[in-house]
C-alpha positions in Angstrom: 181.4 188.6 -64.7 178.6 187.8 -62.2 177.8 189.7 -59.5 176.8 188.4 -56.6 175.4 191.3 -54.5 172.3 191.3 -56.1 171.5 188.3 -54.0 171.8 191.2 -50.7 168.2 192.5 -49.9 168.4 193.6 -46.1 164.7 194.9 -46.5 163.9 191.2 -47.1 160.9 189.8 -44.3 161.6 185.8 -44.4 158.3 184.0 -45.2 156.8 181.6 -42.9 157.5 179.0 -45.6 161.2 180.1 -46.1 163.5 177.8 -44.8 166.1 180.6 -42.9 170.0 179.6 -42.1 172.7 181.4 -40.0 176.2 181.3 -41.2 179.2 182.6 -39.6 182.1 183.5 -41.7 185.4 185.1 -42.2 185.9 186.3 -45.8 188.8 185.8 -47.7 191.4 188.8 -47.7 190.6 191.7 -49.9 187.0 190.1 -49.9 184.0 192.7 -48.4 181.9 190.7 -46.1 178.8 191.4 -47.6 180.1 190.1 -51.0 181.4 186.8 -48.9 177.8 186.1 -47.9 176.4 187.1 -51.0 178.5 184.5 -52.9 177.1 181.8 -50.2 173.4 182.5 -51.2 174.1 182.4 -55.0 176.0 179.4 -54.4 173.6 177.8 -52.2 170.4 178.5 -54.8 170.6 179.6 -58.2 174.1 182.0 -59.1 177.0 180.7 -60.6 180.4 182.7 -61.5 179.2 184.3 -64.6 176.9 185.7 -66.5 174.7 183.1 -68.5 172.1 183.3 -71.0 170.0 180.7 -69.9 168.7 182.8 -66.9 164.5 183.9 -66.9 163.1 186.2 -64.9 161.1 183.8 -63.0 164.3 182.4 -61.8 164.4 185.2 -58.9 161.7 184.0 -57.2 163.3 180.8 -56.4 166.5 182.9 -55.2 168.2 182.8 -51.8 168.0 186.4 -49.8 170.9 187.9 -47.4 168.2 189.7 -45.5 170.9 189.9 -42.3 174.6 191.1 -42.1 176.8 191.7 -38.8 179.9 191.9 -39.7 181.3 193.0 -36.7 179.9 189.4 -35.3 180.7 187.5 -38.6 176.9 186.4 -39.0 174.5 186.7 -41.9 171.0 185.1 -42.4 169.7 183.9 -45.4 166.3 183.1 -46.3 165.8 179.9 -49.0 162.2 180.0 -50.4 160.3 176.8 -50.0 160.4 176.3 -53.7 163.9 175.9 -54.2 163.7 172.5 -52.1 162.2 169.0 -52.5 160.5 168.8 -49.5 161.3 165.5 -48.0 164.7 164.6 -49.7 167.1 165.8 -46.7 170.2 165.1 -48.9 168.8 167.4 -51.3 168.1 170.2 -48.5 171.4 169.8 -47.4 173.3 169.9 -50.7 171.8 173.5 -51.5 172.3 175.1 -48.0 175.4 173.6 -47.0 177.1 171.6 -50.4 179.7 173.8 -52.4 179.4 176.9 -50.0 182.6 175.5 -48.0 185.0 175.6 -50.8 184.2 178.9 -52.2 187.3 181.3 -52.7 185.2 184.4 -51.1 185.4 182.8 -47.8 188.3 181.4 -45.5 186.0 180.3 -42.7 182.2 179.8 -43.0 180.0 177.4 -40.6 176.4 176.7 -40.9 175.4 177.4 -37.4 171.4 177.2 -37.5 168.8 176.3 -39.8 165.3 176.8 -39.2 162.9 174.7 -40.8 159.3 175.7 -41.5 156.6 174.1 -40.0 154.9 173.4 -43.8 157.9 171.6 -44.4 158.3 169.5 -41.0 154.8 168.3 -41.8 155.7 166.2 -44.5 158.1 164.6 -42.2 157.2 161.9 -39.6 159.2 162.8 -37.0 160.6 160.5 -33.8 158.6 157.1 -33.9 158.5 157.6 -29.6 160.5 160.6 -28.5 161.1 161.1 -24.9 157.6 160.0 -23.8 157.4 156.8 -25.9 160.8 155.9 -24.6 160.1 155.8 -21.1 156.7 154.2 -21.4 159.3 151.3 -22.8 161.6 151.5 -20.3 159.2 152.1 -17.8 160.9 154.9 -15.9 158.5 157.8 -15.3 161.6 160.5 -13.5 164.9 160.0 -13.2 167.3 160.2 -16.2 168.0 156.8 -17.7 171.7 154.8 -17.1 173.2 153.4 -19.9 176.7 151.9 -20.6 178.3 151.4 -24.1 180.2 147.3 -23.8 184.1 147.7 -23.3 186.4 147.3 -24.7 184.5 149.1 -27.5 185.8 146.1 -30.0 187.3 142.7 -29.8 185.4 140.5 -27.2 183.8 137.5 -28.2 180.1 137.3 -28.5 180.1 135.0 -24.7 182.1 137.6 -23.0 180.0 140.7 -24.7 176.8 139.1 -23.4 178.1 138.5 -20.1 179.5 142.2 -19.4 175.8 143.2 -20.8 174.1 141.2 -18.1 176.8 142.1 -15.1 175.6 146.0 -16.5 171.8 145.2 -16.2 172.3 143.6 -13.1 173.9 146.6 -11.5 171.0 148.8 -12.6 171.9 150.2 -16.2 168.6 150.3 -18.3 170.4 150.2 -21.3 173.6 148.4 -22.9 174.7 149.2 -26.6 177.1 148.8 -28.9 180.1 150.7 -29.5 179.9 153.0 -32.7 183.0 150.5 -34.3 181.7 147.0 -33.6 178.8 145.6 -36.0 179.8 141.9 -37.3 183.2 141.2 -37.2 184.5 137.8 -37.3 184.9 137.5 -33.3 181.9 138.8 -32.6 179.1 138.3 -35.8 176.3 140.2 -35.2 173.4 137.5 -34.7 175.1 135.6 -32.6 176.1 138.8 -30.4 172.2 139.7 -30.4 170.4 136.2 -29.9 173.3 135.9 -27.0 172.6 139.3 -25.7 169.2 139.4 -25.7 168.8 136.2 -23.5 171.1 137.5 -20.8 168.7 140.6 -20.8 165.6 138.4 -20.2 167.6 137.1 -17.6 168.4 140.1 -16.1 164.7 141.4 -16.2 163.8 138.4 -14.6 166.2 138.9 -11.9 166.1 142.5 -11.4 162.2 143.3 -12.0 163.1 146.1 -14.1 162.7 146.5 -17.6 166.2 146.2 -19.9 167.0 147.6 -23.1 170.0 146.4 -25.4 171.0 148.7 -28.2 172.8 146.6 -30.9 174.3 148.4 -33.8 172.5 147.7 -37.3 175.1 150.1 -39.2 176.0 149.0 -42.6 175.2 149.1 -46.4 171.3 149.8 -46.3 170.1 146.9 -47.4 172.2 144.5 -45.0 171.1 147.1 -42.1 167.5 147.2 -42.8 168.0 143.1 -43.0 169.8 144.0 -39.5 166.4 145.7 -37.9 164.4 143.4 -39.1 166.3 140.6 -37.5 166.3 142.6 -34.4 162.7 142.9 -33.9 162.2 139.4 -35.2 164.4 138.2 -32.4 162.7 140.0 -29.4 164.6 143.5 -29.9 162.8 146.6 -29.4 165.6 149.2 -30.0 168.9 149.5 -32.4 171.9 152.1 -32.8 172.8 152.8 -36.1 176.3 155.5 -36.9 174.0 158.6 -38.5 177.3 160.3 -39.9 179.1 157.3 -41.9 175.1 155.7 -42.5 174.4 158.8 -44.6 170.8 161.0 -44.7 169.7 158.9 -47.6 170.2 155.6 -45.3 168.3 157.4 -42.5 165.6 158.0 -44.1 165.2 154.7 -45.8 165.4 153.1 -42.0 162.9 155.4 -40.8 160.5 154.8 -43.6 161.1 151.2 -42.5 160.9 151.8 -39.4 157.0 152.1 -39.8 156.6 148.7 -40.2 159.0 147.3 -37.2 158.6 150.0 -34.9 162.2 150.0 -33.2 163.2 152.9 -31.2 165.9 154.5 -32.9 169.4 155.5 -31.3 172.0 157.9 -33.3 175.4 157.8 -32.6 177.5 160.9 -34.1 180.4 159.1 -34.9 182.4 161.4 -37.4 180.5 164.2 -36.9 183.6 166.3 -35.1 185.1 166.5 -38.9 182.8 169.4 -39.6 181.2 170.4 -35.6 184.4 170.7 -33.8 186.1 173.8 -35.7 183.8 176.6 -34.6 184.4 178.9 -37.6 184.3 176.3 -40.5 181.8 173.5 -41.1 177.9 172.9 -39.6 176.8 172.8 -36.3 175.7 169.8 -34.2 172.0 171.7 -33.6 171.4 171.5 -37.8 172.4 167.8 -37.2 169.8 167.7 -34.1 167.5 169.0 -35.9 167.9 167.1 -39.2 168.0 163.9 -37.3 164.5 164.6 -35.3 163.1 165.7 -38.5 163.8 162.4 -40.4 162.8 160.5 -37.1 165.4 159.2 -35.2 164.5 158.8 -31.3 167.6 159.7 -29.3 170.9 161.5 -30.0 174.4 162.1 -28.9 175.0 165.3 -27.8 177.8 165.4 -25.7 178.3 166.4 -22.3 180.1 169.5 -21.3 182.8 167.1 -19.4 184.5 163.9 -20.2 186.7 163.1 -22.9 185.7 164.6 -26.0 186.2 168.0 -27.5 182.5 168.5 -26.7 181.5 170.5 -29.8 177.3 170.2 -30.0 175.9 170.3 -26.1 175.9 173.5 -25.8 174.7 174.3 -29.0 171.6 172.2 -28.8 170.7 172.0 -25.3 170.1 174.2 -22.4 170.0 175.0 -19.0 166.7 174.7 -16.7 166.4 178.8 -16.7 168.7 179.7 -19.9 170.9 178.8 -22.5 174.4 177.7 -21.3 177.9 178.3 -23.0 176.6 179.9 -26.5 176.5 182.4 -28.2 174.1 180.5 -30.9 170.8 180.9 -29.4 168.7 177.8 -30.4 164.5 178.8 -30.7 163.2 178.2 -27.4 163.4 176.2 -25.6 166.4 174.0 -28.0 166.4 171.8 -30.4 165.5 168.7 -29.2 162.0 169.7 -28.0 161.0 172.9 -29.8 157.5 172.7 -30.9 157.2 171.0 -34.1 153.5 170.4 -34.2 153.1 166.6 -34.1 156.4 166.0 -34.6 157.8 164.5 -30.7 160.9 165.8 -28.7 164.0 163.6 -29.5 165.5 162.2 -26.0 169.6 163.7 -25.3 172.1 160.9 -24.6 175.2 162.2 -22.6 178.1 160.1 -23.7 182.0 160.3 -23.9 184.2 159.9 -20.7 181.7 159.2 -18.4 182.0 158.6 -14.5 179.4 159.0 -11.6 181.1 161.8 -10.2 179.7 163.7 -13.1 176.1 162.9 -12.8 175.0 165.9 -10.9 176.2 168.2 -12.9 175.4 166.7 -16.2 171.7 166.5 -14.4 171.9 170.2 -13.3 172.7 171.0 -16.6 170.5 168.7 -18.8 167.8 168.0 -16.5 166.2 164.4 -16.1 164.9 164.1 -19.6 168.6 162.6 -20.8 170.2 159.4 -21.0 173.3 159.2 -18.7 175.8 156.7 -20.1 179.1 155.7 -18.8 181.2 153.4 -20.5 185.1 153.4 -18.8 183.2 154.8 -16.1 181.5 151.4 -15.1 183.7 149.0 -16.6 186.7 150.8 -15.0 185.1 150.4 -11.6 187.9 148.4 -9.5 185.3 145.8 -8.5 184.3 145.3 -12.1 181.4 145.9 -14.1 178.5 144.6 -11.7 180.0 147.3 -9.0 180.3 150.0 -11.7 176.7 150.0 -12.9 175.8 150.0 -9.4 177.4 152.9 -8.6 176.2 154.8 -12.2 172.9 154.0 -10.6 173.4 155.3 -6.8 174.7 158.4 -8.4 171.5 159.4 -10.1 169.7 158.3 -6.8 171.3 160.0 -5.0 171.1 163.5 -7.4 167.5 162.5 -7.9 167.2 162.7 -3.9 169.4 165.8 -3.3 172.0 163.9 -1.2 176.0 164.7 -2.2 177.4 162.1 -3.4 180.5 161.7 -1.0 177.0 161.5 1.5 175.2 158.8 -0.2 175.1 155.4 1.6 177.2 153.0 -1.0 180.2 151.7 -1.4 180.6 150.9 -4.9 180.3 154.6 -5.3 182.7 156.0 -3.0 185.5 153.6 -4.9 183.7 155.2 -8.1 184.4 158.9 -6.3 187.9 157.4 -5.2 189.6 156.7 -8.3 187.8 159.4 -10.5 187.0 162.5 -8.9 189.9 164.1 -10.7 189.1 163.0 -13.7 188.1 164.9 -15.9 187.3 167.8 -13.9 184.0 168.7 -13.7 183.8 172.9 -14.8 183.1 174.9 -12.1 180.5 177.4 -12.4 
């Protein structure tokens, strides 16, 4: 029988080329942890269960290393060698690090939890076609955090009454209205006819307002029809487009971003499905190795979460941190997080906040997050008593109002306070 220990070298020094992971886990009864991670590294580069004779020497060199074991903690590291990976093929990259590892019998929880990617790698990537900086150059917002709104009901309005709710958004001072992660071209609503329609009430809306607008529509589908999608987009007077990074695929991803040379959208991920393997924190991979994955392949803004709201909110805390230091983990991302490490030429990806939104949580999402993030409220403007017009305008009076250091019950607007009325209980914002 094989054994796996000889995959174990804690007097291993990763390489500067290695690419170097961070697994927690909880081996299997009877199971000795350092045999549990052992079994992940074979797994995850060149073991098997037994013996074979087809193994050379030269094999080892292309082996994974445990070079770190806590026990107490439930981490291990282990460091890949660069040659064990096809440089730019993400699905192949993930495959080996985190593929079979999650069904093996020596483990009964294991989670990915960080992978560090070396900078001779990240140069073969291209990275975020604009980042943070591109993006506001669009938008032409130089400070404050960005308001956006996701169209509600997520699904089932006609393409009239989408476009209308879009320009009622913009006109109460959203920068940006998108899609919803489920809508992409259903009968009711077919996806050209949602865009042309939508796009002309943003024109409308710039014209009115004096403000740049930005509509997100959602490309997601089979790759061909999507990149058909984008291209229709930018044909058609659209500068950005959502796309569903989980159910798309990496493959997808990095066909649209290859693409994306030649029509030069900003791109927007949504996480859709990604709690099936982020939310359990002891089994499955961590939103920061989907950060990170997504920024290297080039995508320009991300989900994240948003520490309150409605979701389970595994991922912010992982990927993001406070102004001074890291908040709620016990992960530490490199410095200063994932978003906006320094990756050479590679440009920081720009946080989106999204997932049971209101205005009442604005401040603290800003204290947390800082004014490099989009804000986006969904329920939280469309809900607004006086409709959607009054609900944007309150989204917008309560990052004015953070961006001027007034309380909000203290801020001069009424849309607001019937904003503050309804929701201030809910959710709770934490308290420090």
């Amino acid at each position: 029988m094989s054994s796996y220990l000889g995959y174990i070298d804690t007097k291993y020094t990763p390489q500067s080329d290695d690419v170097v992971c961070k697994f927690y886990a909880e081996p299997k009864y009877g199971v000795a942890f350092d045999a549990a991670a052992a079994a992940v590294a074979a797994e995850s580069s060149t073991g098997t269960w037994t013996e074979v004779t087809t193994s050379k020497p030269y094999i080892k060199n292309i082996a994974a290393n445990v070079f770190n074991l806590n026990p107490h903690a439930g981490i291990f590291d282990i460091a890949y060698p660069y040659e064990g990976f096809e440089h730019t093929n993400v699905p192949q990259i993930l495959s080996s690090v985190a593929g079979n590892v999650f069904g093996m019998k020596e483990v009964s929880q294991l989670r990915l939890l960080d992978i560090q990617i070396p900078k001779k790698m990240i140069k073969q990537f291209d990275g975020p076609l604009y980042g943070i900086k591109g993006i506001r150059r669009i938008v032409k917002v130089k400070d404050r955090p960005l308001v956006g709104t996701i169209i509600k009901p997520k699904m089932g309005l006609k393409v009239h009454d989408h476009a209308r709710v879009a320009y009622e958004a913009w006109l109460g001072g959203c920068d940006i209205v998108k899609d919803d992660e489920n809508l992409t071209s259903q009968k009711f609503n077919p996806f050209k006819e949602r865009f042309l329609a939508t796009i002309k009430q943003r024109d409308k809306a710039e014209n009115k307002t004096g403000e740049k607008k930005i509509y997100m529509v959602n490309i997601t589908a089979e790759t061909e029809e999507m990149l058909k999608r984008a291209e229709f987009v930018v044909d058609n007077g659209g500068e950005y487009a959502m796309v569903d990074i989980v159910t798309t695929g990496w493959s997808a991803l990095q066909t649209l971003r290859k693409h994306n040379k030649k029509l030069k959208l900003v791109l927007h991920a949504h996480r859709a499905g990604h709690a099936a393997f982020t939310r359990n924190q002891k089994h499955g991979i961590a939103m920061l190795v989907l950060c990170k994955l997504c920024r290297l392949i080039g995508l320009d803004q991300i989900h994240i979460g948003t520490m309150v709201g409605k979701m389970a909110d595994a991922g912010v805390a992982e990927v993001v941190r406070h102004r001074n230091a890291l908040v709620m983990t016990s992960v530490p991302a490199e410095p200063p997080h994932a978003l906006s490490q320094e990756w050479g030429d590679i440009p920081p990806m720009m946080p989106v906040a999204s997932g049971g939104l209101h205005p009442g949580h604005f401040p603290f999402i800003i204290q947390h997050l800082g004014n490099d993030v989009i804000l986006q409220a969904g329920g939280g403007i469309h809900g607004h008593p006086k409709g959607t017009l009054a609900g944007a305008k309150a989204a917008r009076d309560a990052i004015d109002a953070t961006m001027q250091g007034i309380p909000l019950a203290e801020y001069k607007s009424e849309e607001l306070r019937e904003a503050m009325k309804i929701w201030q209980r809910y959710p709770p914002i934490p308290k420090e």
